[in-house]
C-alpha positions in Angstrom: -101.2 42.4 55.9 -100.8 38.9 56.5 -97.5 39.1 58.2 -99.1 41.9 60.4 -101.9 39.4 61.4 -99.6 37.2 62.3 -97.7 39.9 64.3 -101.1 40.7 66.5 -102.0 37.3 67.1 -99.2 35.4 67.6 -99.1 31.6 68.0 -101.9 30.7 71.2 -104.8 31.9 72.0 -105.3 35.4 73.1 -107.9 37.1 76.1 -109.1 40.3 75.7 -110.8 42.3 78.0 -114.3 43.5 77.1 -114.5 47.5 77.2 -111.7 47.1 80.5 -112.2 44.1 83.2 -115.7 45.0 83.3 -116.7 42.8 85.8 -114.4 44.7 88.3 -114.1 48.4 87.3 -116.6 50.6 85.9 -116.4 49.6 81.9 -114.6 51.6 79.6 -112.2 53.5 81.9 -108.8 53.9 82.0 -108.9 52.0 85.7 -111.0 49.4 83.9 -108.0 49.2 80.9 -105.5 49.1 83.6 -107.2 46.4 85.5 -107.3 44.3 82.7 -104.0 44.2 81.9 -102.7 44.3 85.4 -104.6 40.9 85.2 -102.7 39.3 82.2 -105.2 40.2 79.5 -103.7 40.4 76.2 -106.0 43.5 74.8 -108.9 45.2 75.2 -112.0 46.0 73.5 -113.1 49.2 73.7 -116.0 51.8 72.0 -115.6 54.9 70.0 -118.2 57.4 69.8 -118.1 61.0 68.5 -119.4 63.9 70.7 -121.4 66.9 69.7 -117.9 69.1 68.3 -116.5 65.9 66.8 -114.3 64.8 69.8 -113.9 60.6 69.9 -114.7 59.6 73.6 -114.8 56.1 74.9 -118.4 55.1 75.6 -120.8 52.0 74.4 -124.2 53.3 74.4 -125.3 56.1 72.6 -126.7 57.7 75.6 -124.7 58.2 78.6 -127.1 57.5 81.2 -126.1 53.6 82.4 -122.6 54.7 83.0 -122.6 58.3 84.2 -124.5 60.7 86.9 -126.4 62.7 84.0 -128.6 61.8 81.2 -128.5 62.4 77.4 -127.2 61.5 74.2 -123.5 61.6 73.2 -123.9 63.6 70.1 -125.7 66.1 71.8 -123.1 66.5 74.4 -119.3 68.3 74.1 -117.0 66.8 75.2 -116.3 69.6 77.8 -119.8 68.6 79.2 -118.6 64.8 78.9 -115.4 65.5 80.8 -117.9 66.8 84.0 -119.6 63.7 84.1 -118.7 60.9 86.7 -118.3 57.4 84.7 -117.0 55.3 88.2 -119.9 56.4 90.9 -122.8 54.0 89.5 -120.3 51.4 89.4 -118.3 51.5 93.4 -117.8 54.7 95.3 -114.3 54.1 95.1 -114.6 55.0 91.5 -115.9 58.2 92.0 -114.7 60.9 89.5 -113.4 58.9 87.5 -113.6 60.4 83.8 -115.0 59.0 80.4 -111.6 59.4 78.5 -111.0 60.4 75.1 -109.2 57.5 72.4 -106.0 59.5 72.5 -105.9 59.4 76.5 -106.5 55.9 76.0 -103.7 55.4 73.3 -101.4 57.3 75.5 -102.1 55.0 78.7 -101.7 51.8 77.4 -101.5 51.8 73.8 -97.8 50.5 73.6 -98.0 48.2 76.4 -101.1 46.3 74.6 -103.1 45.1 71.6 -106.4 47.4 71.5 -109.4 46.2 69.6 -111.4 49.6 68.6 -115.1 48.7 67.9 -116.3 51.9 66.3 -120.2 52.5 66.9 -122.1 53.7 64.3 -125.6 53.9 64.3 -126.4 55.7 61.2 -125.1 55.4 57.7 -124.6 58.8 57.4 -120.6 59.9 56.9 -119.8 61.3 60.8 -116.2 61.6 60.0 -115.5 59.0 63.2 -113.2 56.9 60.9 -111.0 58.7 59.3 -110.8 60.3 63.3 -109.8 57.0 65.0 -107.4 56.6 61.4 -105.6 59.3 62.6 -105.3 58.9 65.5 -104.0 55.5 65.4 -101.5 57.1 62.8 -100.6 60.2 65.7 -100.0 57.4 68.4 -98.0 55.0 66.3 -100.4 52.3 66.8 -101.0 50.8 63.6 -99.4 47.1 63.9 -100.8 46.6 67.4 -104.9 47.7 66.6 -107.6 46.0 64.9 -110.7 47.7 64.2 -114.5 46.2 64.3 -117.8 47.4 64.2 -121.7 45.9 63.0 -121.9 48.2 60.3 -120.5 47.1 57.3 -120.2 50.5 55.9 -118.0 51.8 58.7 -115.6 49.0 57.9 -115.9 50.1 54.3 -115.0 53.4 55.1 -112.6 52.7 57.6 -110.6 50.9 55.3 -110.2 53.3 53.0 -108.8 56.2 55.5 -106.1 53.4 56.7 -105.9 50.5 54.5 -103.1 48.6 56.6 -104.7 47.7 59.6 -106.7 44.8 59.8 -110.7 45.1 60.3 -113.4 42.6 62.1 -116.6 42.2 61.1 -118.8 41.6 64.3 -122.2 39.9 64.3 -124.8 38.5 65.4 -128.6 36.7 64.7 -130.4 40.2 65.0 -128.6 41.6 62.3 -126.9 39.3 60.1 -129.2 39.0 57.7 -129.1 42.4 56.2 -125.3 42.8 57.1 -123.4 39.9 55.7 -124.3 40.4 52.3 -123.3 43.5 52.8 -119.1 42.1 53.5 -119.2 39.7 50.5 -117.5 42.5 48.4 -115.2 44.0 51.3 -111.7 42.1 51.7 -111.5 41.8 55.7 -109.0 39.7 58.3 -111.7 38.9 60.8 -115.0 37.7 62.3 -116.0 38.6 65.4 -119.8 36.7 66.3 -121.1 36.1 69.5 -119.7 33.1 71.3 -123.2 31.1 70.9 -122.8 30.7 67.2 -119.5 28.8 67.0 -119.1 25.7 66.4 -117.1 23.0 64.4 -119.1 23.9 61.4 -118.5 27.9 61.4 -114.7 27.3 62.8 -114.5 24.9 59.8 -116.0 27.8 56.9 -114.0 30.6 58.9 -110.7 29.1 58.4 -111.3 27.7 55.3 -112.6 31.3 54.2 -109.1 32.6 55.6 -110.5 34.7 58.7 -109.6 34.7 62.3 -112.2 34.6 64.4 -112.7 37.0 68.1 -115.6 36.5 70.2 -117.4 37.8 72.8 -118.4 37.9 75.3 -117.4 35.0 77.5 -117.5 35.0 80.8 -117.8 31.2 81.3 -114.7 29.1 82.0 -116.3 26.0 80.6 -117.5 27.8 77.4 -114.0 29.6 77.2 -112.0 26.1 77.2 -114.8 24.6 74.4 -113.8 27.7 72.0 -110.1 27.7 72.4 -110.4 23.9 71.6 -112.5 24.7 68.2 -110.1 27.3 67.0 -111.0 30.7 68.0 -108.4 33.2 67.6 -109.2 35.7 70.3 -112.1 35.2 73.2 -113.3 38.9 74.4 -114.5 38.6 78.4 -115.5 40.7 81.3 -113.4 38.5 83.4 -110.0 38.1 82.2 -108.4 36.6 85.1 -111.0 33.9 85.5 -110.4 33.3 81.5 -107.0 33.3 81.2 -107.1 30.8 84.6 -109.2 28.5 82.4 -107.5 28.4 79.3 -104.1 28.0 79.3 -103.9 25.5 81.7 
């Protein structure tokens, strides 16, 4: 595993682009994926949620109303009624039609031209099936030394690492939820943290290194902010603006 880590992170700092270049391009698209790496980025993040038959689509709410021209929740939708729905409209008519695509189309678009960071929503503890999904899919597409997985819920990771042992997983938190969460990784072996940006500093960089983690935040959009985090340590920053980020720190 550590060899692997090694592998995805190589020796500087690297930019990912929060669910696309969401600042530019409606936000978990294949245009917005494209963008992103069209403007250097060196990943994306992106969100996996299962549909009402089971089918993993690429969406960060539970419901699909801020993104989309119809209302409702995702697990009460197929994804032949997701595939109707506009996901570029809300953003810029020029997006119009564009489609909420599955993680396959995603992993046959870009997934060997990139590092992909799969943040798997999960908002109930019940056993969906979504992980041993996204393991197998990552397994269909090759994808496995180029893909690290995060979520907030502990037992996801749990779970997730048991279907596919061999990629690496992130942990991602944050004040709201940390304190019933972290107790709950002190008995799961993981490669990363991923907090938000506002809770780094010398101190955690300092217990996260020491602790043998690498360390992917999000979500900065500040060029000031971006430099003061590559100069603590941080492994990965995760932005909505990757060209502005990746102006600012590797100058």
């Amino acid at each position: 595993m550590q060899t692997l880590i090694k592998e995805f992170y190589g020796d500087r700092l690297l930019v990912f682009g929060h669910r696309g270049a969401r600042a530019y391009a409606p936000m978990n698209t294949i245009p917005s994926f494209e963008l992103a790496l069209a403007q250097g980025a060196d990943g994306v993040e992106l969100d996996v949620r299962l549909t009402l038959d089971g089918e993993m689509i690429i969406m960060h709410d539970d419901r699909v109303d801020a993104t989309t021209d119809a209302k409702g929740f995702v697990h009460e939708m197929t994804l032949t009624e997701v595939k109707e729905l506009d996901a570029g409209s809300y953003f810029d008519p020029k997006y119009a039609g564009t489609r909420v695509p599955t993680l396959d189309e995603v992993f046959e678009a870009i997934g060997k031209r990139t590092r992909i960071n799969v943040e798997i929503k999960a908002d109930t503890t019940d056993d969906t099936g979504v992980e041993v999904k996204v393991a197998d899919a990552i397994r269909r597409h090759g994808l496995a030394r180029t893909i690290i997985i995060s979520s907030f819920n502990p037992i996801t990771l749990a779970r997730f690492r048991e279907a596919m042992p061999e990629v690496p997983i992130g942990f991602l938190h944050e004040p709201d939820n940390e304190a019933m969460t972290i107790p709950m990784m002190a008995d799961l072996p993981h490669e990363a943290r991923n907090p938000y940006y506002e809770e780094i500093d010398a101190k955690y960089m300092a217990w996260a290194k020491g602790a043998g983690y690498r360390v992917n935040t999000w979500t900065v959009n500040d060029p000031a902010k971006a430099v003061e985090l590559r100069d603590l340590g941080v492994d990965c920053i995760i932005t909505d603006k990757p060209d502005v980020i990746l102006a600012a720190v590797r100058t």
